[in-house]
C-alpha positions in Angstrom: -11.4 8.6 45.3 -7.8 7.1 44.0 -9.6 4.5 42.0 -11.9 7.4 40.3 -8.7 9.8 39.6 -6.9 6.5 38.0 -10.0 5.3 35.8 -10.1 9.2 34.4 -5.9 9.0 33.8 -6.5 5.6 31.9 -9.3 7.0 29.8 -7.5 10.1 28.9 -4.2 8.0 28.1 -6.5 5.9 25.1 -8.2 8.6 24.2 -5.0 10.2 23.8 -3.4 7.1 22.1 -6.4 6.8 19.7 -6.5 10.4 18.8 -2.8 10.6 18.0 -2.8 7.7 16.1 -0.5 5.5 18.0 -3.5 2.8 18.9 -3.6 1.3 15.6 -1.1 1.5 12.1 -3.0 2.9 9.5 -4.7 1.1 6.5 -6.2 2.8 3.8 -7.9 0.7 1.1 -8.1 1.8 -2.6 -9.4 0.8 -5.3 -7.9 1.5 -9.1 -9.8 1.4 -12.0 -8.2 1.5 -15.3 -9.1 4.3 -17.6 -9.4 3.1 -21.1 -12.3 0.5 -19.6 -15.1 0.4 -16.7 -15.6 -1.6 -13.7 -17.7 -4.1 -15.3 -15.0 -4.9 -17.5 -13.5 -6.2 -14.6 -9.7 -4.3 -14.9 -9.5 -2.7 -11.9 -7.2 -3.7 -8.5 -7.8 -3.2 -4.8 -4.9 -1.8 -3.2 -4.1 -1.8 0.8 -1.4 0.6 1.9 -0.1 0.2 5.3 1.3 3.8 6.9 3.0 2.3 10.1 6.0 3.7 11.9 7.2 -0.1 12.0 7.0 0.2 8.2 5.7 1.0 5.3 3.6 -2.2 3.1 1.7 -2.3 0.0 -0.8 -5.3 -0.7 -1.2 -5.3 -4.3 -2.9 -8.2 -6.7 -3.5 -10.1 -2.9 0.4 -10.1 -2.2 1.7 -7.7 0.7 5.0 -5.8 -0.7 7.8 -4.4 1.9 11.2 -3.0 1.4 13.7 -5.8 1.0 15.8 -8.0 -0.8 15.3 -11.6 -1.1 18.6 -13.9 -1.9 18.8 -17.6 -3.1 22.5 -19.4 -2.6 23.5 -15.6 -2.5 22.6 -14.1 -5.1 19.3 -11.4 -5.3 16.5 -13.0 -6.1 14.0 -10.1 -5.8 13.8 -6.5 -5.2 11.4 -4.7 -3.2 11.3 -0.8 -2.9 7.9 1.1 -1.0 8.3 5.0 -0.6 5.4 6.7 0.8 5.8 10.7 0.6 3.0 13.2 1.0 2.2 13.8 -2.7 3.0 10.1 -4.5 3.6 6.4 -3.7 6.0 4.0 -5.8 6.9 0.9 -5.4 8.9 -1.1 -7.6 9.2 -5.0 -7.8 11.9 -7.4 -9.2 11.5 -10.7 -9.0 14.8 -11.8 -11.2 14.4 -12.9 -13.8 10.3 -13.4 -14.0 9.2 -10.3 -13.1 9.6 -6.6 -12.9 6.8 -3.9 -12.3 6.8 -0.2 -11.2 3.7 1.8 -10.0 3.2 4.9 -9.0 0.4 6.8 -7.3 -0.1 10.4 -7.2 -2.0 11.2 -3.7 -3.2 14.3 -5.0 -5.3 13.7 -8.1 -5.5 9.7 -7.4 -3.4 8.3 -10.8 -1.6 5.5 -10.8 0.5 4.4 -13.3 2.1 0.7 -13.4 4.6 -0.7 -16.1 6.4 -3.7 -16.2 7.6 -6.8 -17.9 6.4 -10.8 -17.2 8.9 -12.8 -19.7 9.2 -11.1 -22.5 5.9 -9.7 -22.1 5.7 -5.5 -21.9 2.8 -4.2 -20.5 2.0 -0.5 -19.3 -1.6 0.8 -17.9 -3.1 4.2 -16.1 -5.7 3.9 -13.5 -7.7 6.2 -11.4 -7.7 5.2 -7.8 -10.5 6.3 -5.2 -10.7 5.3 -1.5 -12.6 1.7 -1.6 -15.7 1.7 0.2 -16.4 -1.6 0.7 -18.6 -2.3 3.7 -16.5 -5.5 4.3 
């Protein structure tokens, strides 16, 4: 009888855990197309945002993005900001003196925009982003 009452406990704890969310961090996987050409043109990104309690992360262009700063000899080297808020994502990068970039994702209506500079290189695009549904 003891070893029937525990078994149900332990079930109802992970099914509680798994409901709640607290089993796993959330991944969602995006994908970004940009607007001014198609999928075939091949200008789109895969984006996987991380909504953990540990942290928020963003893997964009296969490089995983966290808040932080990175120093050389002690002096800032780059620059990493992620804020995840119930209507947008941004994220801003600066990798001194390379690179900068900015993006921004509105969760409502799925537009991202990204600017930033490589060099003396400007460049500025507007995608439309969509859950990916990749089967793996």
């Amino acid at each position: 009888m003891f070893k029937l009452t525990m078994k149900k406990i332990l079930t109802a704890a992970i099914l509680l855990f798994y409901i709640t969310g607290y089993a796993y961090a959330e991944n969602v996987k995006i994908l970004c197309t940009d607007e001014k050409r198609s999928k075939e043109e091949s200008r789109h990104v895969h984006i996987t945002i991380n909504f953990d309690e540990d942290g928020d992360w963003i893997d964009f262009g296969n490089q995983k993005y966290t808040n932080g700063t990175k120093s050389v000899d002690g002096e800032n080297t780059t620059i990493t900001k992620v804020k995840i808020s119930r209507n947008e994502i941004r994220m801003s990068h600066n990798n001194l003196p390379t690179l900068r970039f900015f993006i921004v994702i509105n969760r409502l209506d799925g537009a991202m925009y990204q600017r930033g500079e490589m060099g003396s290189l400007e460049f500025e695009y507007n995608y439309k982003c969509e859950k990916d549904v990749r089967k793996f």
